[in-house]
N, C-alpha and C positions, 0 to 999 in steps of 0.2 A: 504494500500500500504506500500510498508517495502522501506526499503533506498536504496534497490538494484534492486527496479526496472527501465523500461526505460517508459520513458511516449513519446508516439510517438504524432505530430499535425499530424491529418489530412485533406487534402485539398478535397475541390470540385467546380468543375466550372461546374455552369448552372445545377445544378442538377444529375452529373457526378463524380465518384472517378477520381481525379487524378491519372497517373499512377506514380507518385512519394509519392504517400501514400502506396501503396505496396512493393517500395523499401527501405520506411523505416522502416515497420513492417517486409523485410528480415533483415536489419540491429539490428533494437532493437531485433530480435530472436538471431543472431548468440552473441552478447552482453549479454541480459540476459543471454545465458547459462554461460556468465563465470561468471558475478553476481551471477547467484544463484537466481536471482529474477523474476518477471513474465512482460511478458511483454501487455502495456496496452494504448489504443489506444484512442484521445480527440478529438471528434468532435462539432465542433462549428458552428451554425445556428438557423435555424428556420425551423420547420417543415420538419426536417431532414429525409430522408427516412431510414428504417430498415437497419439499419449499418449492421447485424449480420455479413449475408453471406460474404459481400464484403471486411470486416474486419475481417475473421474469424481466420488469422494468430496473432491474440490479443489474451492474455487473458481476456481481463477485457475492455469491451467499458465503456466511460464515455461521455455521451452525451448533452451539455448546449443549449437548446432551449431556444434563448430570441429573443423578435422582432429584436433586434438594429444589430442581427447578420445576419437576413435574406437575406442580401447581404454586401460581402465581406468589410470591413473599416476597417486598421490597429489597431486603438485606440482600439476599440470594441471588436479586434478578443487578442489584448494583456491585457486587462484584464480581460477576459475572461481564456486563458490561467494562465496568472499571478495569480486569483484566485486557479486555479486547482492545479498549482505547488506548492504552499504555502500549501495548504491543505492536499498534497501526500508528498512532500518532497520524490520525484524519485532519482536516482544517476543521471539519465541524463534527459537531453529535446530533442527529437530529430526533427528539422525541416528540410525540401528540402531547396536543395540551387537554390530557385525559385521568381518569383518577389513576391509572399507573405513570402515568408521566410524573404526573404529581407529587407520589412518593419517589419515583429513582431521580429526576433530574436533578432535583436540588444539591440532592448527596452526592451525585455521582460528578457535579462540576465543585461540590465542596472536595472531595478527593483526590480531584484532579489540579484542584489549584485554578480552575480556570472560569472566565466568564460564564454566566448564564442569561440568558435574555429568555424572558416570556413573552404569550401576547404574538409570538409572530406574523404578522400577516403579507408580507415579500421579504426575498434576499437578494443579493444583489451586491457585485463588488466595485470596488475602484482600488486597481493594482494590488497590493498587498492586503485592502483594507476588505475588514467585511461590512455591510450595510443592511443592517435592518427595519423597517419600519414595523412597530409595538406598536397592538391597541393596549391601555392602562386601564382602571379604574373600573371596568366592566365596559369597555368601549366608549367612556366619553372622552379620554383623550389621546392621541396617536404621538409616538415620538418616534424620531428619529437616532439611531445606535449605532455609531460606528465603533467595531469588534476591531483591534488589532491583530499582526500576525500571532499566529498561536491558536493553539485549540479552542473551540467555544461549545457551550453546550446549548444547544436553541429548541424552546418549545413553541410547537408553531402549531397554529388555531385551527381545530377540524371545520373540516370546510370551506377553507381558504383557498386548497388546490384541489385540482380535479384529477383522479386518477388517472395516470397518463399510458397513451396507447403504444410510447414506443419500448424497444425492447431493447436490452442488453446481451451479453453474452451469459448469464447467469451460468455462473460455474460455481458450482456447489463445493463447499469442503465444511470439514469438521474438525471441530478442532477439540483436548479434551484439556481442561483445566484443575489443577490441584482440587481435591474433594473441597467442595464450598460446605458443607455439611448441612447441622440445623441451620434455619433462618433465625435464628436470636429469639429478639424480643420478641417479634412478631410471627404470628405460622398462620396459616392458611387452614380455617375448621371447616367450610362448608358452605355450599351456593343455598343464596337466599332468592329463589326464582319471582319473578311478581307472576300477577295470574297469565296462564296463558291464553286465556279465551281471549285477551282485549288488543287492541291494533299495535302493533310496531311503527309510529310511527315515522319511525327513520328509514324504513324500508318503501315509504312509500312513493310514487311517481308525482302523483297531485295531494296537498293538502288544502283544506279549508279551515283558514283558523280564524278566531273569534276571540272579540275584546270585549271591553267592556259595551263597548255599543252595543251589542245585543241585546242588553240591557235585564234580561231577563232568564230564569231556564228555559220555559219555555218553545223560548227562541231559538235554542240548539237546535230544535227539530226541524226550522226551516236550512239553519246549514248544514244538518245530516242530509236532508233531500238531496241539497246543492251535489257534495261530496260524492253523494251514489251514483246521481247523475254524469258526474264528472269522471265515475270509477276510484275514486279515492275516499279519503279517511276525515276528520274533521280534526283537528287541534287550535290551542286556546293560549293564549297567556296567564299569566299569574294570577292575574283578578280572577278570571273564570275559574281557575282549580280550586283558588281558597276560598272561592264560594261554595265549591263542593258541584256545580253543574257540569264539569269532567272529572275525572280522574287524573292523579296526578301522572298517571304514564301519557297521558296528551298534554303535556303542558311544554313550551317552546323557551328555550331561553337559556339564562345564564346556571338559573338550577333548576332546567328540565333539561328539555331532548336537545342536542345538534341537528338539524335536521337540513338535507339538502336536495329537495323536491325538484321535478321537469317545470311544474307551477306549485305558487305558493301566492294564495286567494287571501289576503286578509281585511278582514271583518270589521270595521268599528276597532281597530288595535290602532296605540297613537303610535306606538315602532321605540319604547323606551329604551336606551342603548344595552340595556340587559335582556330583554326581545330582541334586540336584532343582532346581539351576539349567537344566539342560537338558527338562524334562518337568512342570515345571510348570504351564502353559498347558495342558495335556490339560484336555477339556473333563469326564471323566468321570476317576476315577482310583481301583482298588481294588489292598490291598495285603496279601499273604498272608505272614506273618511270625511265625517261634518266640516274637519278642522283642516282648513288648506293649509294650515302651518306644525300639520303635526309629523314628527321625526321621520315615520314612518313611506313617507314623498322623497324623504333623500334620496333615498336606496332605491325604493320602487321604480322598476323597469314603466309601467303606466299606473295610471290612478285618475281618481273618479272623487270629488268634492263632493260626497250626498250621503243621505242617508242611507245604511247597511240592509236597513228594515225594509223600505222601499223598493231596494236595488232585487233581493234576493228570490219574493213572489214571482217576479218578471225572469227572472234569469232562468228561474225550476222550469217556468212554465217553457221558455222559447228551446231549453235544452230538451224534455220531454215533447215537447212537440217535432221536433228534428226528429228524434230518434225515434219515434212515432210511425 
């Protein structure tokens, strides 16, 4: 590995890629090209299944099978890492800014001695320098980071990049590392499943989400029509869950779901920058709202100054009459 590579973590839950490992192997691509270096993907477990395919946007897998990793522990999974980076000496680290990011990155750039920067949302160099632009504070304010030569360890925002179509040479190797043993303080007891019967909201193509505009419970049932119509699912912001008219697994934001939708309908939602840290990434995004000056029009690809109430009778009907 040369100094200009990017070394991406990859994650897996339950025997599954995360889809925030594919958004940072587009990130370490668009990266490496200005490095000049190759970009190379670290998977940590036990009894990992054939990374190739699902990692093919790598150049170089790097795979540590030890038992201690067979299910997720921070201790475990950061020296593990911490081994690999010592060893590669990459220009960067790239992890999700996800709850295992959360616990390995800090430690593993406190170990290393080197920067961390959260918040990522572009990289980008000038000569030796690395550049980042951070959103802070739950997205209200963005700053600009320039990284010196040396390693850094960067967490960067699901959703930010889109999984990318090109491919590397993905050459697979394995490497085995001194017994990492117990995970310490902390171990790994047991998955806490939510129900299964209710929507995934992150898997879906279209959402319908709803804010306070809706004004009512009620009212979901006209954007449940919407959503059916549409082939999709409904989701809500924060006001709507802690009123109890969704459930908290529909909820969009800073603490709910990521989600990064074909469309993304939203309802009577003003777009508070804890909202649109979760829903950002929608590839398409329109936003129906009383208030021409609410956040929610920044972002928004179109938008519509009216009432959500109004808007949604008409919409059921003109869609069911098509499909009709």
């Amino acid at each position: 590995m040369s100094a200009q590579d990017v070394l991406v973590l990859a994650e897996i839950h339950r025997g599954a890629w995360a889809d925030i490992t594919r958004e940072l192997l587009a990130a370490a691509r668009e990266l490496a090209k200005l490095t000049g270096g190759q970009v190379v993907a670290l998977v940590l477990g036990d009894g990992v299944p054939d990374p190739a395919a699902a990692l093919s946007a790598a150049d170089r897998i790097i795979v540590v099978n030890d038992p201690s990793l067979a299910a997720y522990a921070p201790e475990a999974y950061v020296c593990g890492a911490q081994a690999i980076a010592i060893a590669e000496q990459p220009r960067a680290v790239l992890i999700g800014s996800t709850s295992i990011g959360w616990d390995v990155a800090p430690l593993l750039a406190g170990r290393l001695k080197c920067p961390l920067v959260t918040g990522c949302q572009s990289l980008r160099c000038d000569g030796d320098k690395l550049l980042v632009t951070a959103s802070l504070s739950g997205g209200k304010m963005q700053a600009d980071v320039e990284v010196g030569a040396g390693l850094a360890v960067l967490m960067v925002l699901p959703g930010v990049f889109r999984a990318t179509q090109e491919t590397g040479a993905a050459q697979v190797e394995t490497r085995s590392l001194p017994v990492l043993g117990e995970s310490g303080f902390v171990r790994f007891c047991g998955w806490i499943v939510p129900d299964a019967s209710d929507v995934d909201i992150t898997q879906q193509d279209v959402l319908v989400a709803v804010g306070r505009g809706i004004q009512q419970r009620d009212n979901v049932e006209m954007a449940e029509e919407l959503a059916q119509s549409l082939g999709g699912a409904v989701c809500a912001s924060r006001p709507v869950v802690d009123a109890g008219w969704l459930p908290p697994t529909r909820q969009v934001g800073k603490s709910g779901m990521t989600v990064a939708p074909k469309l993304y309908l939203a309802l009577g939602i003003s777009g508070a920058p804890e909202h649109q840290e979760g829903m950002q990434g929608s590839e398409l995004i329109i936003a129906i709202n009383t208030d021409a000056k609410a956040p929610i029009f920044d972002i928004a690809h179109y938008g519509a100054e009216a009432d959500a109430l109004d808007l949604l009778p008409a919409l059921v009907e003109q869609l069911t009459s098509r499909k009709g």
